[in-house]
C-alpha positions as CSV (number, residue, x, y, z in Angstrom):
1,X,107.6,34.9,35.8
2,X,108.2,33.3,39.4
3,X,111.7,32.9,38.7
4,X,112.5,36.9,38.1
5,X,110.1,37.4,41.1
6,X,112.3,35.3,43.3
7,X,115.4,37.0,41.7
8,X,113.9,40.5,42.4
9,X,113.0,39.9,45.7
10,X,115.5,37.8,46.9
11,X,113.1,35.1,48.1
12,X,112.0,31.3,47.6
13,X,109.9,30.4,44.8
14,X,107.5,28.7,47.6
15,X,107.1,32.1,48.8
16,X,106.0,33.5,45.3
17,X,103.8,31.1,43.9
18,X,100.9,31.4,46.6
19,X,100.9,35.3,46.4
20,X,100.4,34.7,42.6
21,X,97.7,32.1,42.5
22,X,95.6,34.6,45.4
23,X,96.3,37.8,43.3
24,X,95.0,35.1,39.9
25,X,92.1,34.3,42.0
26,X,91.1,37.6,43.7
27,X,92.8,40.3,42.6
28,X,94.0,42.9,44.6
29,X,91.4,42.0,47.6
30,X,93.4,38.6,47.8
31,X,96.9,40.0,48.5
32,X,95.7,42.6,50.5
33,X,96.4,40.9,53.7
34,X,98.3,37.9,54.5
35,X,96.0,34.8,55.0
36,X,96.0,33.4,59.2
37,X,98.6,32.0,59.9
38,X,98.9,28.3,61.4
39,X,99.7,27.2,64.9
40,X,97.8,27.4,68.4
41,X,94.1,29.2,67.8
42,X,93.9,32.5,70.7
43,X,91.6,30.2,72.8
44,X,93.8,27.5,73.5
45,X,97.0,29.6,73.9
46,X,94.5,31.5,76.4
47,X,94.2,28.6,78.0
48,X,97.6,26.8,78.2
49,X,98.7,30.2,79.5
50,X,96.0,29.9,82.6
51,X,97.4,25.9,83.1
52,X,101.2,27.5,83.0
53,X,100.4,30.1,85.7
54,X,98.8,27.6,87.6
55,X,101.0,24.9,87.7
56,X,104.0,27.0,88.0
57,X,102.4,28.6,91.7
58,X,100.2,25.9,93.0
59,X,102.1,22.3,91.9
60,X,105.7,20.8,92.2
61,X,106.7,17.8,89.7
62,X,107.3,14.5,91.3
63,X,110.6,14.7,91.9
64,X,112.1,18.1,92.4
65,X,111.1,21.9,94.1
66,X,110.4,23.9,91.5
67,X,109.5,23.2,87.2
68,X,112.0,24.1,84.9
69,X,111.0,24.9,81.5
70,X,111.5,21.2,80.0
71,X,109.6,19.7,82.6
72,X,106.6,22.1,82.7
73,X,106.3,21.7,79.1
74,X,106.1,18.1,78.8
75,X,103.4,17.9,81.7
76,X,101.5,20.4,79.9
77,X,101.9,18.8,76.4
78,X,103.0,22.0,75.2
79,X,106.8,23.8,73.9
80,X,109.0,25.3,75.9
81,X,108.8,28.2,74.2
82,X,105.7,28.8,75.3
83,X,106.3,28.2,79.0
84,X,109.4,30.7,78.6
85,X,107.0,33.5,76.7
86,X,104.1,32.8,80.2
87,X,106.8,33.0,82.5
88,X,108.4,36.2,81.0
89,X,105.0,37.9,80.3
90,X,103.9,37.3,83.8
91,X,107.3,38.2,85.8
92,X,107.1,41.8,85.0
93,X,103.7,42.0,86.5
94,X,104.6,39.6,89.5
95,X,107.5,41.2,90.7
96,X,105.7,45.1,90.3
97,X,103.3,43.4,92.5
98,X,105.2,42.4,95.2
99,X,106.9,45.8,94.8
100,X,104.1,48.0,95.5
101,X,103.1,45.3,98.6
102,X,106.0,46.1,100.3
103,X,105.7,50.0,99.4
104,X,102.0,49.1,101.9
105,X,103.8,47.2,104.1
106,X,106.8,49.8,105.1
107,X,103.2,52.4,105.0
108,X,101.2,50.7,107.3
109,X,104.3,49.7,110.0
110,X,105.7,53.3,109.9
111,X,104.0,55.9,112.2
112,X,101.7,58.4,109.6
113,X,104.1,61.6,110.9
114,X,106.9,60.6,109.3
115,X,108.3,60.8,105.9
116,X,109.8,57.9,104.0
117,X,112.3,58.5,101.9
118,X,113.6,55.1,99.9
119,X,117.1,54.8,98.1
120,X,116.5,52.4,94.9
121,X,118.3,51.4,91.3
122,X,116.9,51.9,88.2
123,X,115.0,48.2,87.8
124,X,111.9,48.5,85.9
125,X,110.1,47.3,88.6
126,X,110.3,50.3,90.9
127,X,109.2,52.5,87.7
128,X,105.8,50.3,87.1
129,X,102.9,52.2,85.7
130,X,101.0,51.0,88.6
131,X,103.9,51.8,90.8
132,X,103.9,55.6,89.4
133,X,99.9,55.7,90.1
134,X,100.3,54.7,93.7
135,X,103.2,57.1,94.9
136,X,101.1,59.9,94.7
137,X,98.6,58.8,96.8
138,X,101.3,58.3,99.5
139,X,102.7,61.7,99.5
140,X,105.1,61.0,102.2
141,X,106.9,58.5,100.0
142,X,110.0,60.2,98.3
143,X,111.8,58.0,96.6
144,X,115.9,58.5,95.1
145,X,116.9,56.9,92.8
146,X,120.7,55.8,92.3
147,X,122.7,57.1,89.0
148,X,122.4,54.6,86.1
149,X,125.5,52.2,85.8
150,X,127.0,53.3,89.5
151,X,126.3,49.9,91.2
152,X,129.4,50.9,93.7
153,X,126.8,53.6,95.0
154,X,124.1,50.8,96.1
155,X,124.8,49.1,99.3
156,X,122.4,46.5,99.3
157,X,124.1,45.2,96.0
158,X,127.6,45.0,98.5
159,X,125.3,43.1,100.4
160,X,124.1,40.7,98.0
161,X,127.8,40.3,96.9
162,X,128.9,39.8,100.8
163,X,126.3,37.3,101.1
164,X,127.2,35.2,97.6
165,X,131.1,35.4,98.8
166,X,130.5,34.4,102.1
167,X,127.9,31.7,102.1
168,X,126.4,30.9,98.2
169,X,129.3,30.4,95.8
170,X,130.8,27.8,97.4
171,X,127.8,26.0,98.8
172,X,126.3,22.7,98.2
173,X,122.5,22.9,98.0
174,X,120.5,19.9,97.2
175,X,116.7,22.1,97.2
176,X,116.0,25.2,97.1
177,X,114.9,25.0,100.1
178,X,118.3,24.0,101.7
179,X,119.4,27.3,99.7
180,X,116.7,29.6,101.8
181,X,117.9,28.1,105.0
182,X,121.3,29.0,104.2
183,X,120.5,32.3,103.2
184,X,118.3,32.9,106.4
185,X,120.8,31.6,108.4
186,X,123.2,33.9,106.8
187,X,120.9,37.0,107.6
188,X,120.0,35.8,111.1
189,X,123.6,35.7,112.3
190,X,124.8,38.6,110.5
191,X,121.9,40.6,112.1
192,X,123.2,39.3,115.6
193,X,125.9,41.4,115.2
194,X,125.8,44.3,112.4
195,X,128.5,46.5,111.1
196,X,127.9,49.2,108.5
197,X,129.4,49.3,105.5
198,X,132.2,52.2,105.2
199,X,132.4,53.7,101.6
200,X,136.2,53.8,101.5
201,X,136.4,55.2,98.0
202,X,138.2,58.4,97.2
203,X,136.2,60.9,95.2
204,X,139.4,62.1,93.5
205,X,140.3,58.4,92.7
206,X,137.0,57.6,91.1
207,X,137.4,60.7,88.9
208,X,140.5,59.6,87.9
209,X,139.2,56.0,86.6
210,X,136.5,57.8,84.7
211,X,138.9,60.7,83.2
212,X,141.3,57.2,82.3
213,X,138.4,55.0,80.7
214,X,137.0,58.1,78.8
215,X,140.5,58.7,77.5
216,X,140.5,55.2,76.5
217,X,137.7,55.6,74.8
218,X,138.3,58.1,72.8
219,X,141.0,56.3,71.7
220,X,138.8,53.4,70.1
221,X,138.0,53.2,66.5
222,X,134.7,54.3,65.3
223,X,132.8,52.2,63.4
């Protein structure tokens, strides 16, 4: 009988055999739902969690600025799949955080006559729950944000690129914290002397690129 189960189902026979003794044993009521499953019980993931965050903002391994994965799971005794799920659960809610400080910051150091009106991508961040609940409590907040997949239209990503060209790529950084000083220095002397960034770009000639790529694509085999 296992063996035309497992043929059936495509499966393992160690897959069929314990359905069968818990449906022998208790019917129906034993196959209802799948038994618990082993690994970490909720209050010890709870808690290696709470020592992940904690270690990641308030400690520094021996001999280097910052954990990496490997390391933080070793000094915690735990995988590094489980410092990698911590740190991705808690980024989200980190960086919407820091978001809506700065949205109180650019509040409080504007004068309350004024509108504000902010020029932002598409990141996930900006469009936080808690994000949405706070803009309209600051009415004079408008915020625009840039077409999806038109990075050319945001200048602070020519920035970011000016900056990595300029001073990152080809950089030799021994800390992270040598890399902030760089990147300070960068800003301070760039600062000293600004220069606005001229969009140079024809309209005609970017409507010509998309009229070429969508041509191309139409040419492409459908799957």
């Amino acid at each position: 009988m296992n063996k035309d189960i497992v043929v059936e189902l495509k499966t393992r026979p160690k897959n069929v055999s314990p359905w069968r003794s818990r449906f022998a044993a208790k019917r129906l009521v034993g196959i209802e739902k799948d038994l618990p499953r082993g690994g970490r019980p909720a209050t010890l993931r709870q808690g290696l969690s709470r020592q992940t965050i904690e270690a990641t903002t308030q400690t520094k391994p021996a001999n280097a600025t910052h954990w990496s994965t490997k390391t933080l799971a070793k000094h915690l005794g735990c995988s590094t799949s489980m410092v990698q799920r911590v740190w991705k659960a808690n980024e989200s809610q980190h960086r919407h955080q820091e978001w809506t400080n700065f949205l109180q910051l650019i509040d409080k150091q504007t004068p309350q006559n004024l509108d504000i009106h902010m020029i932002v991508d598409n990141y996930a961040t900006h469009k936080h729950p808690r994000v949405k609940t706070w803009l309209p409590r600051h009415r004079r907040f408008h915020m625009h944000f840039t077409p999806t997949s038109s990075s050319w239209l945001n200048f602070i990503e020519r920035w970011f690129c000016e900056i990595t060209g300029k001073r990152i790529r080809r950089g030799t950084f021994r800390s992270v914290q040598q890399l902030i000083d760089a990147i300070m220095a960068f800003i301070k002397d760039h600062n000293s002397n600004p220069k606005s960034f001229v969009w140079v770009a024809q309209v005609e000639d970017i409507l010509k690129k998309v009229c070429r790529a969508r041509a191309s694509l139409d040419k492409t085999p459908r799957g």
